[in-house]
C-alpha positions as CSV (number, residue, x, y, z in Angstrom):
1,X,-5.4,20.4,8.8
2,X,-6.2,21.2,5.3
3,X,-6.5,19.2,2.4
4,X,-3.4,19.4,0.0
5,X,-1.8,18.3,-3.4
6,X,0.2,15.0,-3.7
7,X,3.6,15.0,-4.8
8,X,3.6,15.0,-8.5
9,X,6.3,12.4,-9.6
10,X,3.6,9.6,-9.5
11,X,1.4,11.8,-11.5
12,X,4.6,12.8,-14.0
13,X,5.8,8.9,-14.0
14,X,2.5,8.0,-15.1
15,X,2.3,10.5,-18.3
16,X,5.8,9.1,-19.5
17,X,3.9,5.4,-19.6
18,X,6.6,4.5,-16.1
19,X,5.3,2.3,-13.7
20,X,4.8,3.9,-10.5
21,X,7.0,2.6,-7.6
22,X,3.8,2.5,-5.3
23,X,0.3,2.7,-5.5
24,X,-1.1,6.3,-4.6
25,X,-3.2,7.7,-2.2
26,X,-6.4,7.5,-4.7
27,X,-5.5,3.7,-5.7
28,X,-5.3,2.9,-2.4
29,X,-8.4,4.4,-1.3
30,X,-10.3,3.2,-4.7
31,X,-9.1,-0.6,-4.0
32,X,-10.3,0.0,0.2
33,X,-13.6,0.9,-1.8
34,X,-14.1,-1.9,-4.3
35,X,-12.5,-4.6,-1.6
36,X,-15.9,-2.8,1.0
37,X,-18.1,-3.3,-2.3
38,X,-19.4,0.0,-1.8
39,X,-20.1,2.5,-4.6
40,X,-18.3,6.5,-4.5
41,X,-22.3,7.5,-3.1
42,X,-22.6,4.8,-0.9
43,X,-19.0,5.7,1.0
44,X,-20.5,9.2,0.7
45,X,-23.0,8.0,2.6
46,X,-21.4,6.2,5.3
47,X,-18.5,8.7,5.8
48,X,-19.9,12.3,5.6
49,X,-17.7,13.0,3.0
50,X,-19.0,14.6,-0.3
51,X,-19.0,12.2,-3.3
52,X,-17.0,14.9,-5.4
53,X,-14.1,15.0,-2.7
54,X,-14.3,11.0,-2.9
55,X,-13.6,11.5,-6.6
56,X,-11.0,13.9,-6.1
57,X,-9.1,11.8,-3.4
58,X,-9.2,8.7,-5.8
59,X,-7.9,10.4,-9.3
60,X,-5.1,11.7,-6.7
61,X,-6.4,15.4,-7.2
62,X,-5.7,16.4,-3.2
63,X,-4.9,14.5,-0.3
64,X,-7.5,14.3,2.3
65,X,-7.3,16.0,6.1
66,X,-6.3,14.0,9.0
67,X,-10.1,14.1,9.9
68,X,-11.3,13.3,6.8
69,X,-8.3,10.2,6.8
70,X,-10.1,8.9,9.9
71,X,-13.5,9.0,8.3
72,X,-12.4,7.1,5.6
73,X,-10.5,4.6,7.3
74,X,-14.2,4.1,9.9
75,X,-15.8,3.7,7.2
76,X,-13.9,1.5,5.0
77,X,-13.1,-0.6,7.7
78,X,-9.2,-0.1,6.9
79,X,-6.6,0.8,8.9
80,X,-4.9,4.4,8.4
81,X,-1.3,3.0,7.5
82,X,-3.3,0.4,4.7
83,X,-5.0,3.6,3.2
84,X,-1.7,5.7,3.4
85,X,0.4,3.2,2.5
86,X,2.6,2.2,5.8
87,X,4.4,-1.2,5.5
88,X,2.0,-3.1,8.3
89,X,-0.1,-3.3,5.2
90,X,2.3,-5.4,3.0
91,X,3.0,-7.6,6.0
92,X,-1.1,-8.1,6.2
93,X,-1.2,-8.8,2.7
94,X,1.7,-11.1,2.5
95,X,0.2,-13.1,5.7
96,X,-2.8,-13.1,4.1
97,X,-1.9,-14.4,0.8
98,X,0.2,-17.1,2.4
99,X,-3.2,-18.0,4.5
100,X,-5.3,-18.5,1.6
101,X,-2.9,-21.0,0.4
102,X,-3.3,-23.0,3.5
103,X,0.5,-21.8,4.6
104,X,0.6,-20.6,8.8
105,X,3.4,-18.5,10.2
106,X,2.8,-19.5,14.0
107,X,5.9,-17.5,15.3
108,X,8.2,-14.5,14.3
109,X,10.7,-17.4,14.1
110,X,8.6,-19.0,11.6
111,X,8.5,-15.4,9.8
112,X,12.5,-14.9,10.1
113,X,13.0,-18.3,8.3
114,X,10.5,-17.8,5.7
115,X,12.2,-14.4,4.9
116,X,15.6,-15.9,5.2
117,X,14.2,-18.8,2.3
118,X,13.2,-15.6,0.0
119,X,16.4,-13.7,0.5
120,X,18.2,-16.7,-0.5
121,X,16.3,-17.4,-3.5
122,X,16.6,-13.8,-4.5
123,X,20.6,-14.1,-3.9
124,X,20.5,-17.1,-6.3
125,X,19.0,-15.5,-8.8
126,X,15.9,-16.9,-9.0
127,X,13.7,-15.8,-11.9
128,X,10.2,-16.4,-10.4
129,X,11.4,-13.4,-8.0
130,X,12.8,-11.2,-10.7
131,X,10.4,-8.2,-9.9
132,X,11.9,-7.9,-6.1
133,X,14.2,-4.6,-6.1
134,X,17.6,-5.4,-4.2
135,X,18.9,-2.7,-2.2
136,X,22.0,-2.5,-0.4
137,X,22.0,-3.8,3.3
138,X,22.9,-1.1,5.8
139,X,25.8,-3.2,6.5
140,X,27.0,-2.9,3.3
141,X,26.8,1.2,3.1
142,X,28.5,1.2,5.8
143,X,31.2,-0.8,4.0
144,X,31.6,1.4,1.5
145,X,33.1,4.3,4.0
């Protein structure tokens, strides 16, 4: 597989001064980086991957090869779905966030609750949860026919 362009709507979004909806490809990969402490030349090093492609992956240039995706990832000590942006990262990140804290989720009944507590805080309107976007339940589409 070759390597190819990213869409361009985070790239447009950001020359209107919008805040993109995610983080790209390149901020991904740059915050994999700086979480490995390891410099553009040193992942260079430890991936195979020319320092100049690093550069171009990170400003969101072009979008790296399957291949080179698995390098990364090996080197980086990241999963594929954290550098590309697949949900099981948010969950890690969540989980972890809540573990620094000193807060355990033992079960996926423990998770279901917890969840449940936010979506209820978010229905009552609280403000400290302002910046979570609300989207309609498939339930409610349905509704709507």
């Amino acid at each position: 597989m070759t390597e190819r362009t990213p869409p361009s709507g985070h790239l447009a979004d950001a020359a209107e001064g919008k805040k993109p909806s995610a983080k790209t490809f390149g901020d991904r990969l740059r915050d994999a980086r700086d979480k490995a402490q390891l410099s553009q030349s040193e992942l260079s090093r430890s991936s195979g991957i020319p320092k100049t492609m690093l550069s171009r992956y990170e400003n969101d240039h072009i979008l790296p090869s399957v291949t080179t995706l698995r390098k990364l990832s090996t080197a980086l000590g990241e999963s594929v779905s954290a550098l590309v942006g697949n949900g099981p990262s948010i969950l890690y990140t969540f989980a972890a966030v809540l573990g620094h804290r000193g807060i355990v989720m033992r079960s996926e009944e423990d998770a279901e609750e917890l969840a449940i507590a936010i979506a209820d805080l978010v229905d009552a309107g609280d403000d400290r949860l302002t910046f979570l976007e609300v989207v309609p339940s498939p339930a409610e589409v349905e509704g709507q026919f």
